[in-house]
N, C-alpha and C positions, 0 to 999 in steps of 0.2 A: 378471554382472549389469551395465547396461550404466549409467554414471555419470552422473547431470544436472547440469545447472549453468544460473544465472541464472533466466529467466523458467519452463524447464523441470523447474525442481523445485515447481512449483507447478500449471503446465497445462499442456496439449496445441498451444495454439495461442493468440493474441493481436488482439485486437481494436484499433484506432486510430484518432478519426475527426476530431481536430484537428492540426495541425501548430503545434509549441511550446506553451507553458504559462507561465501568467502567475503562479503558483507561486515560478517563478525560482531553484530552489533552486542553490546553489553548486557542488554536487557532482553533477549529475544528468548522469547517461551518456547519454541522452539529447540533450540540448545540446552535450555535450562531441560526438558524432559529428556535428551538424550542423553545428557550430562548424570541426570538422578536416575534413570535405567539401566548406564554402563553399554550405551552403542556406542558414546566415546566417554575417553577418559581427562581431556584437558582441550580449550579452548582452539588449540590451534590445531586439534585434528577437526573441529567443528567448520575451520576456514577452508581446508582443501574438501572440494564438493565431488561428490562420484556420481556415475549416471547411475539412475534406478533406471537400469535397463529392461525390466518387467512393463515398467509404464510407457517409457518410451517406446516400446517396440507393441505394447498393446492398442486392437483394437476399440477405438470410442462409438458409441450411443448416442444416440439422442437422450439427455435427461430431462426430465422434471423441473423445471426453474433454473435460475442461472448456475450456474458455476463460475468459484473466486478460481483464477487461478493466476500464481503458485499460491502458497499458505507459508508453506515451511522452509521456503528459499527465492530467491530471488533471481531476473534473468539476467546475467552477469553474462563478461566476457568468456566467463567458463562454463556457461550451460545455457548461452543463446542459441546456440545449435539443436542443442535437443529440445529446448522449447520449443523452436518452431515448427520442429516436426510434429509434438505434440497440439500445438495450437493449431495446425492444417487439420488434423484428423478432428477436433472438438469440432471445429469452425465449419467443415464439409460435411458434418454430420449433422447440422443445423441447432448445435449447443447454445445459447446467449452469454457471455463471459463477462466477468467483470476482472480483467487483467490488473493486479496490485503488484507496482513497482514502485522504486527509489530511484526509478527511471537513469538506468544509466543510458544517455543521451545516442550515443553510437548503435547500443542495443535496441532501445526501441525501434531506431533509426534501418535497423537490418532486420527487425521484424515487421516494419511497414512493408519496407521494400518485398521481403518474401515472401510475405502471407497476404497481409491488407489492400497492399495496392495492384490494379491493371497494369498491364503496361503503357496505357496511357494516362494510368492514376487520374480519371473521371470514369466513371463514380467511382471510389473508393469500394471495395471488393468489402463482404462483410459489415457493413457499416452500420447494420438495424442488429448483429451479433455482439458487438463490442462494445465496452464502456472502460476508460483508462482510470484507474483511483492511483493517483498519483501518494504515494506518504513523504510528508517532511515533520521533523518534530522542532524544530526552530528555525528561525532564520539567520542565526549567526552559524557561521560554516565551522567554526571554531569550534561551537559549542556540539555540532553534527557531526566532527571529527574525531571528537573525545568517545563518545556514545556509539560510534556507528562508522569505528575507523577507516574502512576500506567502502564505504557507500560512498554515492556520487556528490559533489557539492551542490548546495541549493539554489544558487544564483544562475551559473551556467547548466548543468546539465538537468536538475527538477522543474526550474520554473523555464527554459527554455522548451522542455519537453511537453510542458503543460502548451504553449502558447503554442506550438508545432501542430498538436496532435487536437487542439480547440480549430487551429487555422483551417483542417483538411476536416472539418465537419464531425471526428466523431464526439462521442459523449465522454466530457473529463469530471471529475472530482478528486476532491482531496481526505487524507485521512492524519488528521493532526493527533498521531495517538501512538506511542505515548507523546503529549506535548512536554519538551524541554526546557522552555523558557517558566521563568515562574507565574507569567501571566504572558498567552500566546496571541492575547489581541493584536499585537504589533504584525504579525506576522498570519494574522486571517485579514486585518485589512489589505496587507501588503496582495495577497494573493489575491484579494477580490480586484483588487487594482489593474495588476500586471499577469497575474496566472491567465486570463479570460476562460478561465474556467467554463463549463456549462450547465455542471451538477451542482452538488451541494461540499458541502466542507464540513466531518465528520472528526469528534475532539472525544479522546480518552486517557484516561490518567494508565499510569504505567502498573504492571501486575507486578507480584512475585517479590523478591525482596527487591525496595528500593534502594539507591545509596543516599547516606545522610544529606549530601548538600542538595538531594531532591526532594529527600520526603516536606519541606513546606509546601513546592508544589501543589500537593496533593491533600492539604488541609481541607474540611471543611468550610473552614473562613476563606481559604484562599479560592477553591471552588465559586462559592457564592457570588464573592467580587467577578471574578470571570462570569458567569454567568448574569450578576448585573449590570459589565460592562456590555456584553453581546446583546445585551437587552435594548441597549442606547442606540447602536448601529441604526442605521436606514433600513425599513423595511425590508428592502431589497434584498438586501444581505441579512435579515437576523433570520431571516424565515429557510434560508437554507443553510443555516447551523444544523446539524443533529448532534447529539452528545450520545455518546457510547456506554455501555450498563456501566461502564465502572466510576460513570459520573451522574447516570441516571439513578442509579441506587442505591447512591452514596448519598444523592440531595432527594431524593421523591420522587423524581420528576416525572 
């Protein structure tokens, strides 16, 4: 069987229609190859996002299995406009999405309204197309603010968006990766609790160079514990963990 990794343990294929993200997070691979190829030169050309007016103004297909989309940016106050135009043409073409945000809450919020919903919002428009993967990498805001300074906070606008977008029937999950906390248990029970999730909850250790007060995170030893905390959970909840290659192949798994 043939082994995935990265974007392909989730879709088929990937959709992008701005260049940079205003996001800004620390750690995003994303930057990091812009940054080591010279499309930009320093971090804060990476925050002001432009349109990739090629994609947005291009025609979509039907593909082959799902499409993540975005990958390489996020739908923010500055490029929900052109997502939606993008996401009407995937979504009328009969594409299946798995839409990964940081869920800025307004955002999402304008893209139900534009795309997803009737205007009597029953049945929700597209709703056998859609799956929301919501990413949060801790549950202290604190710690989300350091990392991922201009992303949304986790209390009001991620896990509000989670329970919103679970309430109106579609399919949500989570993507704890890179996890921030030294051990993210607190924060997958938390969400098994109050996210009402409907998917599963997806944990990876961070690529690329770490910063020192992370790399224990990312130990072996520290792995393992996590993984025999998740072991302990209620059925319920351990069987929709999946762990991501950078922790499946670090431990065996």
């Amino acid at each position: 069987m043939t082994k995935t990794s990265g974007t392909k343990e989730w879709a088929e294929s990937n959709v992008n229609c701005y260049y940079g993200c205003s996001n800004n997070c620390t750690y995003c691979y994303a930057k990091r190859m812009a940054l080591r190829f010279e499309r930009i030169h320093t971090d804060e050309e990476w925050e002001v996002m432009k349109p990739n007016q090629k994609n947005i103004d291009k025609k979509y297909k039907k593909r082959k299995g799902k499409i993540m989309f975005p990958t390489s940016h996020d739908i923010t106050p500055e490029s929900v406009d052109g997502c939606i135009i993008v996401l009407k043409k995937l979504l009328k073409s009969g594409n299946n999405i798995i839409i990964v945000t940081k869920a800025n809450y307004e955002c999402i919020d304008k893209v139900y309204a534009e795309v997803l919903s009737k205007k009597d919002c029953t049945p929700n428009r597209y709703i056998n197309q859609v799956e929301f993967r919501i990413t949060v990498g801790s549950i202290s805001n604190d710690i989300l603010k350091k990392y991922e300074p201009n992303a949304p906070p986790f209390f009001y606008s991620r896990l509000t968006t989670m329970s919103l977008l679970s309430s109106l029937s579609f399919k949500t999950s989570v993507s704890i990766e890179p996890f921030l906390d030294k051990n993210p248990i607190e924060l997958i029970k938390f969400i098994f609790k109050y996210g009402h999730i409907t998917g599963n909850i997806w944990l990876g250790s961070m690529s690329g160079k770490v910063p020192n007060e992370l790399k224990p995170n990312y130990t072996t030893e520290n792995l393992l514990k996590i993984v025999e905390e998740i072991n302990e959970l209620p059925e319920k909840d351990r069987t929709r963990i999946r762990y991501k290659d950078s922790i499946r192949n670090k431990l065996n798994l």
